[in-house]
N, C-alpha and C positions, 0 to 999 in steps of 0.2 A: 510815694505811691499815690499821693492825692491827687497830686498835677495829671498824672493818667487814668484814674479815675473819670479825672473832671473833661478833659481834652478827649475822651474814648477813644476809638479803634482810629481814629484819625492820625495818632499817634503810634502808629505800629513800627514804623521805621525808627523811631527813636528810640522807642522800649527794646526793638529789639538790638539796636547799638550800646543801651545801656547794658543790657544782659551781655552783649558779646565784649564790652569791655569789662564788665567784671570777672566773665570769664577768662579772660587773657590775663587780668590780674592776678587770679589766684593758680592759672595755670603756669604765670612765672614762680609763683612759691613754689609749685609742684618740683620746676626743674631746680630749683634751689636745694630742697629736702633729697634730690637723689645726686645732687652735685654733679648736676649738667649743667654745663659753659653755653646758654645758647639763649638766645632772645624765643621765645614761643611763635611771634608771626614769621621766622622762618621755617617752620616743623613741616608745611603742604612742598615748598621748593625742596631741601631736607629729605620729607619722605618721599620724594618721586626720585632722587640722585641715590637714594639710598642699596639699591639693588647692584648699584657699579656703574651701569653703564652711561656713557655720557648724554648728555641732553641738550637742545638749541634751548632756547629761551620761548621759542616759537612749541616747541613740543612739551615743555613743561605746563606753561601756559593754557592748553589744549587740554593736559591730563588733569592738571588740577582745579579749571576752570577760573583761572584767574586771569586777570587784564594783560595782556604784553607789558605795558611799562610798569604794571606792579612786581611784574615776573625778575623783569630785568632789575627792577629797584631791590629786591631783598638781597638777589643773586648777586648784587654789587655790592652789598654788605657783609653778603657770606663770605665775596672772597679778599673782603679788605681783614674780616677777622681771624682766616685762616681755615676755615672750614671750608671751602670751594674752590675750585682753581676752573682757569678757562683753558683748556684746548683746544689745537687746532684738528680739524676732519682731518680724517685721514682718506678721506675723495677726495673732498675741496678746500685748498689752502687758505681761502678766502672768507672761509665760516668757522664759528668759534663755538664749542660748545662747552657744555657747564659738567663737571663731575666731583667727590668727593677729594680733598685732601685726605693724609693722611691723619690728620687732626681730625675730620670727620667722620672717618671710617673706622676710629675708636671711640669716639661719643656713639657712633652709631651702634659699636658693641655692650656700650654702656646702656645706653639706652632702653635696650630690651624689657629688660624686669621694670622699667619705668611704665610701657605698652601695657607688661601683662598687669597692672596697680591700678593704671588709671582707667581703662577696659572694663573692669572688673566694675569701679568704683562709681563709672556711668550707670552699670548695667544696675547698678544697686539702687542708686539714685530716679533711673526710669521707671524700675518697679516699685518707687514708692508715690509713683505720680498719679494721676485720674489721669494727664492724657500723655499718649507717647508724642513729647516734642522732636523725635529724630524723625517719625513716620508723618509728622505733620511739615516738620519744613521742607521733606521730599516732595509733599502735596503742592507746598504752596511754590517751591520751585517748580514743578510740571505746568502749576495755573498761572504763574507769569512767562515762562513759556509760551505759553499757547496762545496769550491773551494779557501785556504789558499792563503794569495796573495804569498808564499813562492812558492808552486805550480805554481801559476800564472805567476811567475817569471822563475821556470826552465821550462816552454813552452814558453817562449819567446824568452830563449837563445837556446832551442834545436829548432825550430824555424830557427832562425838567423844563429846560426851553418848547418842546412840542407842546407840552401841556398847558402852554401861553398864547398858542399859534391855532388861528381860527381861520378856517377859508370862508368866507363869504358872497354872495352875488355882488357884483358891480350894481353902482346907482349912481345919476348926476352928480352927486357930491364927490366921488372921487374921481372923476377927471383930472382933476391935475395929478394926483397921486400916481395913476394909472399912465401918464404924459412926461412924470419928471420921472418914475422910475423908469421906464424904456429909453428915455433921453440920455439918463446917466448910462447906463448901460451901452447903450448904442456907438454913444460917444468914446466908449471909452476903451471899443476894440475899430469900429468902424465911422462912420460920417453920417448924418439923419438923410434919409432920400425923400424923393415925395411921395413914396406910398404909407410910408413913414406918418408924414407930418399929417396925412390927410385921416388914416386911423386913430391917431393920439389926439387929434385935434376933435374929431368928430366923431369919438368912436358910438354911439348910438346910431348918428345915419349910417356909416361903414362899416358896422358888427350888428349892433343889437336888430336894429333894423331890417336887416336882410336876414333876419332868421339865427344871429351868432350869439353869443353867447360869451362874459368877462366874468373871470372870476380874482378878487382880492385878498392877497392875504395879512390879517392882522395881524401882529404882535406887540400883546399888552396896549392893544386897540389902537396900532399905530401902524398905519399901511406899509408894509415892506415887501409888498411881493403882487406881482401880478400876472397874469396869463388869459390869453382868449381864443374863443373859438370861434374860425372865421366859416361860415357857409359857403360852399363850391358846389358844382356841378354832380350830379349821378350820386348821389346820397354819400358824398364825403366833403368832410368839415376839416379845415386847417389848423392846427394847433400852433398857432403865434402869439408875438408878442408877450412871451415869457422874458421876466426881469424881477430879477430877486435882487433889495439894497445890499450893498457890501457889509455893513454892519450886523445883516441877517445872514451870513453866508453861516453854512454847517449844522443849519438846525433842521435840512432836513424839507423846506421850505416848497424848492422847484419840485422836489420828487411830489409832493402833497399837492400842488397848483395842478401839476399832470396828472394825477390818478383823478383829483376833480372833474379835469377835461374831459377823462375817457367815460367816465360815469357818463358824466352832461351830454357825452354824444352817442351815446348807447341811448340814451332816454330821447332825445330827439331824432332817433333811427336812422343815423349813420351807419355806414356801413365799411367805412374805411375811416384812418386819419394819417393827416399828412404834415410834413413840416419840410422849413428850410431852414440849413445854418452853414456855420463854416466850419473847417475840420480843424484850426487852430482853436478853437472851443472846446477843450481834449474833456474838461468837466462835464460841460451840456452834450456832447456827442456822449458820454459813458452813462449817462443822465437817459437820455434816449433811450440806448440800447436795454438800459434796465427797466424801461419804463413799455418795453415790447416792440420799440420798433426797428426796422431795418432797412439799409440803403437801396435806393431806388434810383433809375435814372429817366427823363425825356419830359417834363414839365417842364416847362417856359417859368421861368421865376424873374418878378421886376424888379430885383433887388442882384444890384452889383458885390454886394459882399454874400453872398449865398455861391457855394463850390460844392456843397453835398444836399441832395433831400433823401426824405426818409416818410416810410409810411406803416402802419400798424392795421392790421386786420380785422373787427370787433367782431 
């Protein structure tokens, strides 16, 4: 018990395969003490054939919530041992289903008084507990359900990772930063054009300058992400030059550059925002839409890889 002690709740998957293989240990004593011929991890396949009627592998599987090739792997043991036979449908000659032998349809007479001992011997053991572990692992079945702890786990590093992640104002010094991230990027779905080269290259006289505004975002003070807002016509600013490095993907990063954006141009009294991209971008197009904007069309755009714009109301 020290090793879990020391390892804590990080360990729950193992602790609780230890419990469940000592369980299965002493539940083979149990079939021993009432002299039943039966391996214990057959008892879920077992109890579901047990009523007579025959069953696929696909519908056991289903009742008992077990995996198909776990289903079929016990079922293939039951009926090398004599306790399950396969028959064929009696629709369709081409499917086989699973039902008791006659060897198992007397264990399963046996059995009984076995059900009503160990039932009882739960029910005993629950009520000497502080917590109900049946009504807990229903819980904790329902919250993996809902919510994989795999899931549960990449919100906790994206999470952890935010809390590393600074957006800052652009300044001279990060021009290249601001220049190799959109180059990686650019390059790596489309080709650099020259409206392109002449924003990255200059982006003060072609942003800052004409009233725009760049925003940088750190992690662990190391630029991986940037975005800017270009001044247009009739109090609307263009939301480009969004490029998050690939090493920063999932933290989270684009959606934070964009909510910067929307602030920075609510504060400079815009009154629209707008962008271009392509619809092979299935991430930044989903990025958009959660970010409030929606498709538009009749702007002239100088960029050969742009097939969608999109604009957002403030």
């Amino acid at each position: 018990m020290e090793f879990y002690n020391k390892v804590g709740k990080m360990a729950l998957g193992s602790r609780l395969r230890r419990l469940s293989e000592k369980l299965s240990e002493q539940a083979g004593e149990v079939y021993s003490l009432y002299h039943i011929d039966m391996n214990p991890k057959w008892f879920p396949v077992f109890y579901a054939l047990a009523e007579g009627e025959p069953k696929s592998i696909m519908q056991i599987a289903s009742e008992i919530g077990h995996s198909h090739p776990s289903v079929s792997t016990i079922a293939k043991e039951m009926v090398k041992y004599g306790i399950a036979k396969e028959v064929k449908s009696n629709t369709d000659g081409r499917k086989n289903y699973l039902t008791l032998t006659d060897k198992g349809l007397q264990i399963n007479q046996q059995i009984q008084v076995q059900y009503a001992d160990v039932n009882a011997a739960v029910e005993n053991a629950l009520a000497e507990t502080q917590y109900n572990i049946w009504k807990a692992i229903e819980e904790w079945e329902f919250l993996l359900e809902q919510k994989s702890l795999l899931n549960r786990v990449k919100h906790e590093r994206k999470q952890r990772e935010q809390s590393h992640v600074q957006i800052i104002d652009y300044t001279p010094q990060h021009q290249q930063a601001f220049r190799q991230l959109n180059e990686e990027w650019i390059t790596t779905w489309f080709k650099m054009e020259e409206s392109d080269y002449k924003a990255l290259d200059h982006p003060d006289e072609y942003i800052i300058d004409k009233g725009g505004h760049i925003f940088i975002a750190l992690y662990n003070e190391e630029p991986v992400g940037a975005c800017a807002l270009i001044k247009m016509d009739n109090n609307m600013y263009e939301l480009a030059k969004m490029a998050v490095s690939p090493k920063a993907k999932g933290m989270g990063i684009g959606f934070s550059l964009g909510q910067a954006c929307i602030e920075k141009a609510k504060e400079l009294g815009a009154e629209k925002l707008y962008l271009e991209s392509n619809t092979i971008l299935k991430p930044a197009i989903s990025l958009y839409h959660k970010l409030g904007f929606k498709k538009i069309t009749g702007i002239p755009s100088p960029y050969e890889r742009c097939n969608i714009q999109m604009e957002r109301e403030l």
